[in-house]
C-alpha positions in Angstrom: 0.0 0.0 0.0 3.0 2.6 1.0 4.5 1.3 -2.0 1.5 2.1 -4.3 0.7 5.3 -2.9 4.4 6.7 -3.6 4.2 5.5 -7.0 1.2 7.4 -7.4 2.6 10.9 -5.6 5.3 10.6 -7.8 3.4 10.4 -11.0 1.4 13.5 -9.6 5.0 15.7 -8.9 6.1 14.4 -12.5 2.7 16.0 -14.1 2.8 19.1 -11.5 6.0 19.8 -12.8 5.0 19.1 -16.5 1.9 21.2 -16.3 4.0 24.2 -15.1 7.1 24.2 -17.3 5.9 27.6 -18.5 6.1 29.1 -15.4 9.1 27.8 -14.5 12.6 28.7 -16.4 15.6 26.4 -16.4 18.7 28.6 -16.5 20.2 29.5 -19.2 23.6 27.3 -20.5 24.8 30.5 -23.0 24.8 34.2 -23.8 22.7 36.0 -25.8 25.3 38.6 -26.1 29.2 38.2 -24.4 29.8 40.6 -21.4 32.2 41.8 -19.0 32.5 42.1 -15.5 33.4 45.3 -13.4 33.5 47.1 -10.2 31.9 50.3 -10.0 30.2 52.9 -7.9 27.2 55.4 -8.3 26.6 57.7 -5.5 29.7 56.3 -4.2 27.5 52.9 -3.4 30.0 49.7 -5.3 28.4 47.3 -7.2 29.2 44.4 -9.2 28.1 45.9 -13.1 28.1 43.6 -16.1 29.7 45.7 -19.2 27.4 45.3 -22.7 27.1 46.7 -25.6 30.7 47.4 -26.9 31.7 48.7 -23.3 29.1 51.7 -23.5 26.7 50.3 -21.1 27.2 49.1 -17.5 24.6 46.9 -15.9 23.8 46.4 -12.0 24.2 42.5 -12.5 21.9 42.3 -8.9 19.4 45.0 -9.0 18.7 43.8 -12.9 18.5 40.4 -11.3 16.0 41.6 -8.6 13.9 43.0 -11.5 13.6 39.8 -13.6 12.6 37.7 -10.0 9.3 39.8 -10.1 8.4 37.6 -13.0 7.0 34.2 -11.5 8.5 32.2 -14.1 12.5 33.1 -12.8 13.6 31.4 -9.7 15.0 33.4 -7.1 18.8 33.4 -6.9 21.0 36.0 -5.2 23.7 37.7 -6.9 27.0 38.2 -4.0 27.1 41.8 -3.9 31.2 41.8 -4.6 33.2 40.7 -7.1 35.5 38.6 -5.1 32.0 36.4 -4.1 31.2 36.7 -7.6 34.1 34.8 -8.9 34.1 32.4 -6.5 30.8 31.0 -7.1 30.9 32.2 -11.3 31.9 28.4 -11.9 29.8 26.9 -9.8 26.2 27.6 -11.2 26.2 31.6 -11.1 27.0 32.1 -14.5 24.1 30.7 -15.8 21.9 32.9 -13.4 24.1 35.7 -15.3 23.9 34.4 -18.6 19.8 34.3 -17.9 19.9 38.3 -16.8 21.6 39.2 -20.1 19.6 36.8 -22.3 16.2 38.4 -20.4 17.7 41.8 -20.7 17.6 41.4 -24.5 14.6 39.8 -25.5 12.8 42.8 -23.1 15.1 45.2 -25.1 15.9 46.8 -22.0 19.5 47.6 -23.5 17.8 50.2 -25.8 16.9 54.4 -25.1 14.3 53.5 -22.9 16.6 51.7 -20.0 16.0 51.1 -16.3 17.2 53.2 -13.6 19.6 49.9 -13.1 21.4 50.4 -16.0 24.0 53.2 -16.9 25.8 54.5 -19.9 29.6 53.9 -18.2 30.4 57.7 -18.8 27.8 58.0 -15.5 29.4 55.3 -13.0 33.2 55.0 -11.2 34.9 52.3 -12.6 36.4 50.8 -9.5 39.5 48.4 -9.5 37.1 45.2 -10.4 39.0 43.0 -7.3 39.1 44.9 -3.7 41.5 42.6 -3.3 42.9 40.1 -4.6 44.7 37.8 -1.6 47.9 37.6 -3.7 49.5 38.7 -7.2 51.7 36.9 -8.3 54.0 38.3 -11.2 55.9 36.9 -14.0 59.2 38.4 -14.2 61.4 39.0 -17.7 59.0 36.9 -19.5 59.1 38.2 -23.1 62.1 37.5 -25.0 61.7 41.2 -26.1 62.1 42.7 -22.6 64.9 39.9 -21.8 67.1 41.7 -23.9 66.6 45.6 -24.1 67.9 47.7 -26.1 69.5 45.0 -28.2 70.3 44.7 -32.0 67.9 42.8 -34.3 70.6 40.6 -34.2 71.2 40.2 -31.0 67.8 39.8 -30.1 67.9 37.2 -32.1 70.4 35.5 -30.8 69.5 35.8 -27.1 66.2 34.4 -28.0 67.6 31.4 -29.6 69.8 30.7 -26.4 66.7 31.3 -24.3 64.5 28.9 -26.0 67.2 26.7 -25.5 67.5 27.0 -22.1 63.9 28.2 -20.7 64.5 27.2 -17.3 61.4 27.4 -15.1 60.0 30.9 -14.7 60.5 33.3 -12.4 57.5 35.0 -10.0 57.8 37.7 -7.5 54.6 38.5 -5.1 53.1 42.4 -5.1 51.2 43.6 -2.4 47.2 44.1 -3.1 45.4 47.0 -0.7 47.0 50.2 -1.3 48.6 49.1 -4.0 46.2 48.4 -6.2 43.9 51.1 -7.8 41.5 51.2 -11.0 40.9 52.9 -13.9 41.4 56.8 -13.5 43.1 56.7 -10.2 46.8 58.4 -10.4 49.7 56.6 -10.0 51.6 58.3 -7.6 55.3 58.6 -8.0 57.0 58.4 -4.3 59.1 61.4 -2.8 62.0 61.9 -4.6 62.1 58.5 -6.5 62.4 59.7 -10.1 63.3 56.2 -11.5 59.8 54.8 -11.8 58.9 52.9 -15.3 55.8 51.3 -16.8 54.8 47.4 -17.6 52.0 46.6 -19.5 50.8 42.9 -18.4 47.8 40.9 -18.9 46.3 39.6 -15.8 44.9 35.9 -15.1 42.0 35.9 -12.4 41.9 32.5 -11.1 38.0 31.4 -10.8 39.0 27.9 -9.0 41.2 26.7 -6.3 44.1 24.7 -6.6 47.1 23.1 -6.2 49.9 21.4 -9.0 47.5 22.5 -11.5 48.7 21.3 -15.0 49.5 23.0 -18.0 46.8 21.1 -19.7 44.4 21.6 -16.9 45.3 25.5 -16.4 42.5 26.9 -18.3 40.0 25.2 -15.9 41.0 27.5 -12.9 40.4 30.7 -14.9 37.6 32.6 -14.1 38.8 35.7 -17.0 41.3 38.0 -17.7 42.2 41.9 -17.6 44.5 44.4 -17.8 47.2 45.7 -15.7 50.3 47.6 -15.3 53.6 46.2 -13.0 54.7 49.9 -12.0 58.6 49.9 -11.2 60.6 51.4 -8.9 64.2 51.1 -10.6 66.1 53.7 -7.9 67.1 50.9 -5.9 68.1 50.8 -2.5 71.1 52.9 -1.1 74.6 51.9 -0.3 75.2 50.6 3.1 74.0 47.9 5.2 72.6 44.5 3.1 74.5 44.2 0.3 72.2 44.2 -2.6 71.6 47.1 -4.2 68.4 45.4 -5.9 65.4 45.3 -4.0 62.2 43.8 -4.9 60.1 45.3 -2.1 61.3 48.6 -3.6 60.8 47.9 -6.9 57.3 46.9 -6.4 55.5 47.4 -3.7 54.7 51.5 -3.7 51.5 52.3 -2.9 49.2 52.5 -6.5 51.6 50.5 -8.2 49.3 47.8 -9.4 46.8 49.5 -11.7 43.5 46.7 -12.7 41.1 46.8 -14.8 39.1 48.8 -16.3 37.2 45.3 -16.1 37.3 41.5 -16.5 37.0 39.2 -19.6 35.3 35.9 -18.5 37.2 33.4 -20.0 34.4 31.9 -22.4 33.9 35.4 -24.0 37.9 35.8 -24.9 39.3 32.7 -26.3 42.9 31.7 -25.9 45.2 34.4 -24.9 48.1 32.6 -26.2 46.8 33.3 -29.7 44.8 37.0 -29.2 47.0 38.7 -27.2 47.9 41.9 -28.3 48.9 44.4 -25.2 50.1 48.4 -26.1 51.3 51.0 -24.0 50.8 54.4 -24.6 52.3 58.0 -23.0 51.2 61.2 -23.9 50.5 59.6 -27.4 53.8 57.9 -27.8 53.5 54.2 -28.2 56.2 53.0 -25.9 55.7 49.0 -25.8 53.7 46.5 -28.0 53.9 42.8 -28.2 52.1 40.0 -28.9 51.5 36.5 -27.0 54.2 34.8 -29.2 57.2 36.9 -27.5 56.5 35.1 -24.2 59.1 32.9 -22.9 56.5 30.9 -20.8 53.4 30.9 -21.7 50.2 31.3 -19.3 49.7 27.5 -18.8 52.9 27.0 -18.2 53.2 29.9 -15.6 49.6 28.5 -14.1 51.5 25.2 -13.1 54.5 26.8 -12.0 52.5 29.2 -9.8 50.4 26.7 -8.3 53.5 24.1 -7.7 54.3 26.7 -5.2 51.4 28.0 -3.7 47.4 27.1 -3.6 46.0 29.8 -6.0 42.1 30.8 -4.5 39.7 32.3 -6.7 40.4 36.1 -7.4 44.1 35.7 -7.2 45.9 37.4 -9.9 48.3 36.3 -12.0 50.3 38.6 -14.5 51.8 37.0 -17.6 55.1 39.7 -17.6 55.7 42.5 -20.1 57.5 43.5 -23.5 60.5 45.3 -24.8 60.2 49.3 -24.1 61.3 49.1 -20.2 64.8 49.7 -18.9 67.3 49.8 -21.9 64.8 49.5 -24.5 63.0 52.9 -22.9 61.9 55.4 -25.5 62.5 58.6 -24.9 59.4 61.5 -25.0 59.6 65.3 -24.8 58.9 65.3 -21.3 62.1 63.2 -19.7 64.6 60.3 -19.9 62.0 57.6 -20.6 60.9 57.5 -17.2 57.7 58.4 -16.3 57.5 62.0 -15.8 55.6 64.1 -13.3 51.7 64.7 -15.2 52.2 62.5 -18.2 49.6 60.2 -19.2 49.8 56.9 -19.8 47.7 54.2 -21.4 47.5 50.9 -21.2 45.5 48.7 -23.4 44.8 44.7 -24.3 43.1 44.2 -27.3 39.4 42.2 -26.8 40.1 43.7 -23.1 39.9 47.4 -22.5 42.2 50.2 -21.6 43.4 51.9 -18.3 44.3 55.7 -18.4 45.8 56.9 -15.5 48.0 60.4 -14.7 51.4 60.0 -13.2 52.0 62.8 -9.8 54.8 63.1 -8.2 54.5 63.4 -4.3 55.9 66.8 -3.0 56.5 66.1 0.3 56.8 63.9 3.4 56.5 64.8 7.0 58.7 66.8 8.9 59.1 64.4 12.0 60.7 61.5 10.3 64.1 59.9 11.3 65.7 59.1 8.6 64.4 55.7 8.3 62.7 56.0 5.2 63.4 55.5 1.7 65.8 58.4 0.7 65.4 60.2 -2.7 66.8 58.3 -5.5 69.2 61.8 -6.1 70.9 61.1 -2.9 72.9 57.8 -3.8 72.4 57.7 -7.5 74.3 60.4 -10.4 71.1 60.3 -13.0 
């Protein structure tokens, strides 16, 4: 008898659930349109935005979401009101809860001149840094066979990438600091008291969307929740004589407050393709293009520096990887009207990833530091160094 009635509550469910299939939506397994994925403000309130319609258009991903729940036939789902909770559960089912806001976002043409108060052109919001922040960046170092050997001949290039290839080795990471550092699109990079030796890296950046550990090269692409762009700011002033030995310091180098510029937003990986055969990253300064390259001049490429990375350390999701830069750094510098080739007190400089976006930042020097130091702190580079 138990066993007959069950039997027949299930057949019931089966045909309760057949009878409302129009009210009820399964979520969507594609994109209408592709999208990207940013941190922004309004009012100074940050939200997570999705970016449409060739990047003019930025979309509060959870108030558009609480808008389509006040049809019956949408489920309700919550959207995590920051990026770093967005990534994290991007991979495991949110997506297609995103995918479903764009797609219903379309076929209500919502996207046109008559849009909701959720949606703004991006001329109207803050584009934030899209991660407040990451846990860790980890950073390829001297990882284009351009930038390995600046300011060489064609020859010699030539022949400096043949012995490299030849002898890759494994490659070589350094770890940046995230708060303080990092800063978004618009933000000035600010060029430390007296340290007049600071130089620009364009870099793509890897956003892991998964966890792991001894990830391999063939598996890398399953931890990546997208990519973006960023700049490896460098302090090349070094440290002065006296005490340790080395007059090379990473800290110094790389750890300055606002020297990680992000941004201006994130690629989901499904919407970019391989980066190992579209890259294409440009910097820019007061209209003089200082460094271009292309995925092909990397020495490792990003699987390769995925496995390496994680062989190391557990990568979480929102970590940030950065692939390294080109040729136009150190000897290689191109000098503009405004200096040496370093960057120069109010220039501008531009940083761009094709399929990505661009950031534009101005460079300030800092005037001052307080009077009540001891002597302690960094010294201006002019102090210990003849240029």
């Amino acid at each position: 008898m138990i066993r007959k009635y069950l039997s027949s509550f299930t057949l019931a469910a089966a045909l309760l659930l057949l009878g409302s299939s129009q009210t009820v939506l399964a979520q969507a397994s594609e994109s209408v349109d592709p999208f990207k994925v940013g941190t922004f403000a309004v009012d100074n309130l940050p939200f997570v935005g999705m970016v449409v319609r060739d990047d003019s258009l930025i979309v509060d991903v959870a108030a558009a979401n609480r808008a389509m729940q006040l049809m019956p036939r949408y489920s309700e789902i919550s959207i995590p009101d920051d990026m770093l909770g967005f990534i994290e559960q991007y991979e495991y089912g949110l997506k297609y809860r995103v995918y479903e806001v764009m797609n219903w976002l379309v076929s209500e043409n919502l996207l046109g001149n008559n849009r909701p108060d959720y949606i703004y052109p991006v001329s109207e919001v803050d584009i934030l840094a899209p991660i407040q922040y990451p846990s860790k960046i980890m950073n390829a170092a001297v990882n284009f066979y351009t930038h390995a050997c600046e300011g060489c001949t064609p020859q010699e290039l030539a022949e400096r990438t043949r012995e490299r290839q030849e002898n890759r080795g494994v490659p070589y990471l350094f770890l940046k600091p995230t708060r303080g550092v990092v800063i978004g699109d618009g933000d000035d990079i600010i060029m430390p008291y007296g340290r007049n030796e600071i130089e620009f890296e364009v870099e793509m950046a890897i956003v892991f969307g998964k966890s792991g550990k001894y990830i391999s090269a063939s598996r890398a692409y399953d931890h990546v929740f997208g990519y973006m762009v960023a700049m490896d700011i460098s302090d090349r002033g070094g440290r002065p004589p006296g005490g340790y030995g080395l007059q090379s310091d990473w800290f110094v180098s790389k750890g300055h407050d606002t020297f990680a510029p992000h941004g201006p937003w994130i690629v989901p990986k499904e919407f970019y393709g391989d980066p190992m055969e579209r890259l294409h990253q440009i910097t820019v300064i007061d209209g003089v293009t200082v460094q271009e390259a292309q995925a092909g001049d990397m020495i490792h490429n990003i699987p390769e520096l995925i496995e390496y990375a994680s062989s190391l350390i557990t990568v979480f999701p929102g970590d940030v990887l950065q692939s390294g830069t080109s040729g136009g750094t150190g000897a290689g510098r191109v000098e503009r009207a405004t200096g040496s080739g370093f960057l120069v007190d109010g220039e501008t400089i531009e940083a761009s990833i094709e399929g990505i976006g661009t950031l534009r930042h101005r460079v300030r020097a800092e005037q001052s530091i307080p009077a009540d130091l001891s002597g302690s702190q960094l010294p201006p580079t002019r102090t210990y160094r003849d240029r």
